[in-house]
GUSE-702588 format. One line per 10 residues: their letters; for each residue x negated, y negated, z negated of N, C-alpha, C. Coordinates in Angstrom, 2 decimals. Atoms other than C-alpha are relative to their C-alpha. Layout:
<gupas>
a = X,Y,Z,X,Y,Z,X,Y,Z ~ ... .
</gupas>
This chain:
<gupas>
xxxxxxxxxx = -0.84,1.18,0.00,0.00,0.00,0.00,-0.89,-1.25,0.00 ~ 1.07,1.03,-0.82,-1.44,-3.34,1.37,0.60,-1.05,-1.52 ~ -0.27,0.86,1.22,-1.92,-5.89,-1.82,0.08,-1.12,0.90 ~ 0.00,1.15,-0.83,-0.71,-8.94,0.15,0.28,-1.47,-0.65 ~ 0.20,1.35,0.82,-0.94,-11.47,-3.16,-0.69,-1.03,0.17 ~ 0.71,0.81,-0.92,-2.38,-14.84,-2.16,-1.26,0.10,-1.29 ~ 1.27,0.09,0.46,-6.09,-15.02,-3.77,-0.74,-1.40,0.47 ~ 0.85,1.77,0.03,-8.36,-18.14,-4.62,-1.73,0.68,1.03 ~ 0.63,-0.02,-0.45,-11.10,-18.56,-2.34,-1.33,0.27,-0.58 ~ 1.19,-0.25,1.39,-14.31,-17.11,-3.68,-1.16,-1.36,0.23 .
xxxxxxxxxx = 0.96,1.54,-0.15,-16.70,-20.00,-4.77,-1.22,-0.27,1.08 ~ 0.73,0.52,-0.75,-19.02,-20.00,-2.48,0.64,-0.77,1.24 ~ -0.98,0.17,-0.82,-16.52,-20.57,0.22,0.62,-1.51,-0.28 ~ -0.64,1.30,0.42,-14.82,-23.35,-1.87,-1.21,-1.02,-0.03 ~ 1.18,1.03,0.07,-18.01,-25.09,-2.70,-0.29,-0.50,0.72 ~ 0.33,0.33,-0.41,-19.00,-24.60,0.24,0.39,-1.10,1.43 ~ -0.88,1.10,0.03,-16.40,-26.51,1.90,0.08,-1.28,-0.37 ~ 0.26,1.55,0.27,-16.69,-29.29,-0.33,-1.04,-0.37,0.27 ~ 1.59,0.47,-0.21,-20.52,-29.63,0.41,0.54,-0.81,1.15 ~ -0.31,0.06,-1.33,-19.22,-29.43,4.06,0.74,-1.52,0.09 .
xxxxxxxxxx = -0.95,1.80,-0.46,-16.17,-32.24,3.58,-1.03,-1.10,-0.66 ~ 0.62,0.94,0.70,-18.31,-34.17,1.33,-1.11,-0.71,0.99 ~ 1.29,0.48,-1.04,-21.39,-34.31,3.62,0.47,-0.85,1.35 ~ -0.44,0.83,-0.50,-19.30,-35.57,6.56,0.79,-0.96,0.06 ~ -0.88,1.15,0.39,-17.20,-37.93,4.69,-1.24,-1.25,-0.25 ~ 0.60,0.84,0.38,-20.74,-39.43,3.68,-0.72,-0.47,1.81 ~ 0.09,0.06,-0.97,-21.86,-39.19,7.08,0.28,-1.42,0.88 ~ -0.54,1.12,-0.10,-19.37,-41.12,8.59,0.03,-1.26,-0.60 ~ 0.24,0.92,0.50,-20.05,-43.72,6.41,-1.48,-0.72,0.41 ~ 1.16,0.43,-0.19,-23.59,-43.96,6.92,-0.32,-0.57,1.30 .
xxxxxxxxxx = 0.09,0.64,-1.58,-22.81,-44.69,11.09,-0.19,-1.54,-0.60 ~ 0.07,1.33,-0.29,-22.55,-48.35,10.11,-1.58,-0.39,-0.70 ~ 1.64,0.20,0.38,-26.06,-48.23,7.80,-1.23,0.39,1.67 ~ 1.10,-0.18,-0.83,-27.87,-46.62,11.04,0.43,-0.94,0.90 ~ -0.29,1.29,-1.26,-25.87,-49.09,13.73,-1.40,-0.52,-0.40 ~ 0.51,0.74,0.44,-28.30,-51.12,12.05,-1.47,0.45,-0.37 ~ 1.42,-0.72,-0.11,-31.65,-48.78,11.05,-0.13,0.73,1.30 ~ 0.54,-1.08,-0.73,-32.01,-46.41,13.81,1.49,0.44,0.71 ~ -0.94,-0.04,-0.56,-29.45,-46.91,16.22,0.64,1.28,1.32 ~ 0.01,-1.13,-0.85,-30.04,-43.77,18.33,0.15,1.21,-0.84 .
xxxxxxxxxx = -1.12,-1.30,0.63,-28.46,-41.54,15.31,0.81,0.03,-0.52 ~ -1.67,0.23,0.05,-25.20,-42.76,15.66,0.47,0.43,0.51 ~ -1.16,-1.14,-0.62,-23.84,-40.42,17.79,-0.05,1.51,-0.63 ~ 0.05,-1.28,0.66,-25.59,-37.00,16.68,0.79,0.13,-1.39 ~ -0.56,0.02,1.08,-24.46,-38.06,12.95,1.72,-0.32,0.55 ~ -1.53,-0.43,-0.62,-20.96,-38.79,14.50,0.53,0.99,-0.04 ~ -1.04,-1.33,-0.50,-20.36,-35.33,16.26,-0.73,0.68,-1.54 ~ -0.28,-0.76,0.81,-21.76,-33.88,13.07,1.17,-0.04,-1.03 ~ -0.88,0.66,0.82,-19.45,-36.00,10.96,1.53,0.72,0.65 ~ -1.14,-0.52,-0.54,-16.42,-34.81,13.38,0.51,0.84,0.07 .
xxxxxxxxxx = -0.19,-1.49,-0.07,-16.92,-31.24,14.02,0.00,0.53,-1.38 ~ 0.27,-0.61,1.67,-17.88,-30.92,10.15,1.20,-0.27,-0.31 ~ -1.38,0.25,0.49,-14.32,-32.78,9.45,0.83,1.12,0.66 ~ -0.62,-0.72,-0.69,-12.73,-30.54,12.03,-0.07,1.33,-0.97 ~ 0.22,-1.35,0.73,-13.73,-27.35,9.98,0.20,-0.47,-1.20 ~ -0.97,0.49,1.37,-13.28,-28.81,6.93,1.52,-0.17,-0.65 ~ -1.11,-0.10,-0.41,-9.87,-29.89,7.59,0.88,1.18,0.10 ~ -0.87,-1.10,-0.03,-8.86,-26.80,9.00,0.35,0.73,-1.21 ~ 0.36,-0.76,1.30,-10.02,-25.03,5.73,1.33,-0.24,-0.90 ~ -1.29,0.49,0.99,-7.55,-27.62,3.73,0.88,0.53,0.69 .
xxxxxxxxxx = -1.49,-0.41,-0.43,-4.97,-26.97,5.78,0.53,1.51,-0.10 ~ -0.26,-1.44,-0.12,-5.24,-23.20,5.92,0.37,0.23,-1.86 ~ -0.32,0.03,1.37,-5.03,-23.83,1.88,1.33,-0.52,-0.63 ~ -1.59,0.68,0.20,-2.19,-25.81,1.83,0.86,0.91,0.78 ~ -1.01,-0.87,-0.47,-0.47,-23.20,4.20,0.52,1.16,-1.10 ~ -0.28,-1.31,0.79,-1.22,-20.27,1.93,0.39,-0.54,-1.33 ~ -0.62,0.41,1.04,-0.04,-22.32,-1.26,1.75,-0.36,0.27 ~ -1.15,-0.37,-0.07,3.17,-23.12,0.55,0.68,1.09,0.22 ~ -0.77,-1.06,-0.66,4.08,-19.80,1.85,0.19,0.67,-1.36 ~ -0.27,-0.93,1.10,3.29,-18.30,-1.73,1.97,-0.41,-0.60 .
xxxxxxxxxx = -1.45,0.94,0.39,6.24,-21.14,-3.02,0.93,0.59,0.67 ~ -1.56,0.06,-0.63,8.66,-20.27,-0.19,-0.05,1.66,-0.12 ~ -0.15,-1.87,-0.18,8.04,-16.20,0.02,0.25,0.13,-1.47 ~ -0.48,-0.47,1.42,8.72,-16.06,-4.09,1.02,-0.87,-0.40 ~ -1.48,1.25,0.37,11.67,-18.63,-4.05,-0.26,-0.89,-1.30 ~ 0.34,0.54,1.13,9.47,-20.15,-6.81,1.22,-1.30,-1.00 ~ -0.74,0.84,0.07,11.62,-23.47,-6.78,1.36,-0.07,-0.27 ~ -1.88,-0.45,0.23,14.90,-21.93,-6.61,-0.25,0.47,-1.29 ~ -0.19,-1.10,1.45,14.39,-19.40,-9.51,-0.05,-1.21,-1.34 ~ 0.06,1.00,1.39,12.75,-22.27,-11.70,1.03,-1.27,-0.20 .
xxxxxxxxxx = -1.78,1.31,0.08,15.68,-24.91,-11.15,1.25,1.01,-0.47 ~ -1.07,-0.73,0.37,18.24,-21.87,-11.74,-0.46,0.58,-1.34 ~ 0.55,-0.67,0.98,16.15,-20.99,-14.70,-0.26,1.94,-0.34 ~ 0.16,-1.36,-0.43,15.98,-17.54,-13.49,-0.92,0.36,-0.80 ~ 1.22,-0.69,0.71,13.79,-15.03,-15.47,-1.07,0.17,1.37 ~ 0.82,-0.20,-1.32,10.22,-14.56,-13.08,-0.54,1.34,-0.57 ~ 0.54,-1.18,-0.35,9.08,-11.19,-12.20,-1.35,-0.24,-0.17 ~ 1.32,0.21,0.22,5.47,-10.42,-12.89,-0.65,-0.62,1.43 ~ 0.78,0.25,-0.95,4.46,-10.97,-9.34,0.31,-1.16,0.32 ~ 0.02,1.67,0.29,6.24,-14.84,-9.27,-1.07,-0.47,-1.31 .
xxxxxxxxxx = 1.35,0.47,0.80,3.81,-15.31,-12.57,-1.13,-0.30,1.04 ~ 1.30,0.36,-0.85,1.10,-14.50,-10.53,-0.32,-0.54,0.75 ~ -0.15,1.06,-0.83,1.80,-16.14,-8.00,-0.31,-1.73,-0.67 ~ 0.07,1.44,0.70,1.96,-19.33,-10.25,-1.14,-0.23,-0.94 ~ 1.53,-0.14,0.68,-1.26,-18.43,-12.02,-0.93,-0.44,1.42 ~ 0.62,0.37,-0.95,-2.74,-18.51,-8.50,0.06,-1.46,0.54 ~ -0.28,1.45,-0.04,-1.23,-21.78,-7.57,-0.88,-1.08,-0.89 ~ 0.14,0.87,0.69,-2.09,-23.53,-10.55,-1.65,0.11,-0.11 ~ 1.53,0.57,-0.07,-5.95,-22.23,-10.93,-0.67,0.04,1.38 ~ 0.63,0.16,-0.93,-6.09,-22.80,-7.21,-0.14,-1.84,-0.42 .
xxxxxxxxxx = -0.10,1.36,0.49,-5.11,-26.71,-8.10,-1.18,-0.30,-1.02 ~ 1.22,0.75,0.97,-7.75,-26.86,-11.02,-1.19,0.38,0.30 ~ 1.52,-1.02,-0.40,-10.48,-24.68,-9.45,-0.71,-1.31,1.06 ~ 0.00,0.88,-0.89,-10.24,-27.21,-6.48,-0.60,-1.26,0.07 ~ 0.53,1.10,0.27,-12.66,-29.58,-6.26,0.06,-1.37,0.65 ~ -0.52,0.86,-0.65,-10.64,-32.03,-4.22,-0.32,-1.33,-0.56 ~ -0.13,1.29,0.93,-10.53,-34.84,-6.63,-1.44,-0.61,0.26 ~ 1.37,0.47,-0.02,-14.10,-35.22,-7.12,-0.26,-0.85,1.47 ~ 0.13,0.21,-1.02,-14.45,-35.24,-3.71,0.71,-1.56,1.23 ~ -0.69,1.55,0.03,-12.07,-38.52,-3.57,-0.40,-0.79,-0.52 .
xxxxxxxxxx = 0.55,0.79,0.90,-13.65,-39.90,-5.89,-1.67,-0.56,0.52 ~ 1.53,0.72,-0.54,-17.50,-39.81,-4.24,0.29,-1.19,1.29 ~ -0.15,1.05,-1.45,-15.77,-40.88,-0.80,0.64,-1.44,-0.17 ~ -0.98,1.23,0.78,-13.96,-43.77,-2.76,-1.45,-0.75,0.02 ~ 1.22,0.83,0.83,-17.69,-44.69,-4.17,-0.79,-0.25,1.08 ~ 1.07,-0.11,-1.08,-19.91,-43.67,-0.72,0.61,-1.61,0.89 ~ -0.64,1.35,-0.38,-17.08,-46.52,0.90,-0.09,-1.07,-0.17 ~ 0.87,1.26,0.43,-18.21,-49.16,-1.06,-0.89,-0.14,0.24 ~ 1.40,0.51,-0.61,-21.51,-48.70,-0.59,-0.29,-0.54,1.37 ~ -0.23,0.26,-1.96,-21.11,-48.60,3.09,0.46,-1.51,0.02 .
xxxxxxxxxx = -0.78,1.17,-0.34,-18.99,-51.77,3.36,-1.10,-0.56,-0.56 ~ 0.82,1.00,0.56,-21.60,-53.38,0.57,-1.34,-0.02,1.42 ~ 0.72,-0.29,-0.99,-24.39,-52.14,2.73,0.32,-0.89,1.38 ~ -0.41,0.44,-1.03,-23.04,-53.41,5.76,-0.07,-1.38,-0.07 ~ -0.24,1.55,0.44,-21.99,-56.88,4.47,-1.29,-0.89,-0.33 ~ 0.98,0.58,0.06,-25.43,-57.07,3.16,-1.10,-0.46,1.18 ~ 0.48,0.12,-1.26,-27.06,-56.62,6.76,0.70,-1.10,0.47 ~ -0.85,0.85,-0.29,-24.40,-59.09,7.99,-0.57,-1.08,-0.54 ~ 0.35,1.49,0.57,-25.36,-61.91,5.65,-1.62,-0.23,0.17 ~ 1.99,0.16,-0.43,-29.73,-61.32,6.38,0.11,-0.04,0.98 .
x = 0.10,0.14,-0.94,-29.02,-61.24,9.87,-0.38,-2.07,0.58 .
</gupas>
C-alpha cells in the first residue's frame, strides 16, 4: 500500500532553496552596484538572478500546491468549522502543515531581501550623488 501522506522537504533541499532564492534575490540587487563597477556583469548576474528565481519559484509553488491539496483532499476546513472530530491521518496532516510553516525559512528570507534593498537603493543613491 502506497503511503501517499504529504512530507516536509528534507533540509538540504529546503536550505538549499533558500541559499538558491536568497542568492538571486541578492543578485538582482547587486545589477545596479555593477551598472556602475564592472558593467560587463550585468547580464551574466541577470540570467543567473532569473533562471535561479525561475527554480526557486517553482520550488515555492510546488510547496504551496502540496500544502493546498493536503487542506482540500482532508476537508481540513470543513471538519474544523463543523467541529468535526479529526481522524489520525487529518492530525497528521496538520502536524505537516504547521511544521512545514515553522520549518520554512521564508521569513528570514524577507527579511535579508527587505535589508539587501536598502543597501542597493543606498548604494546606488550614493554613486548618484559622487558622480
Amino acid at each position: 500500500m502506497e503511503d501517499n501522506r504529504p512530507r516536509l522537504s528534507n533540509k538540504y533541499v529546503m536550505y538549499g532553496a533558500f541559499g538558491l532564492g536568497l542568492a538571486t534575490a541578492i543578485a538582482v540587487r547587486a545589477i545596479i552596484v555593477l551598472d556602475h563597477l564592472h558593467p560587463s556583469w550585468v547580464r551574466p548576474v541577470w540570467y543567473f538572478a532569473v533562471l535561479g528565481n525561475f527554480v526557486f519559484f517553482y520550488y515555492r509553488y510546488a510547496i504551496t500546491n502540496k500544502r493546498k491539496r493536503a487542506v482540500q483532499e482532508h476537508a481540513l476546513i470543513a471538519k474544523i468549522e463543523s467541529g468535526r472530530d479529526l481522524t489520525q491521518g487529518d492530525r497528521e496532516v496538520l502536524i505537516y502543515l504547521l511544521s512545514s510553516i515553522r520549518k520554512s525559512p521564508e521569513n528570514l528570507n524577507y527579511l535579508i531581501i527587505f535589508a539587501f534593498s536598502i543597501l542597493a537603493i543606498g548604494i546606488d543613491l550614493g554613486f548618484v550623488f559622487l558622480e
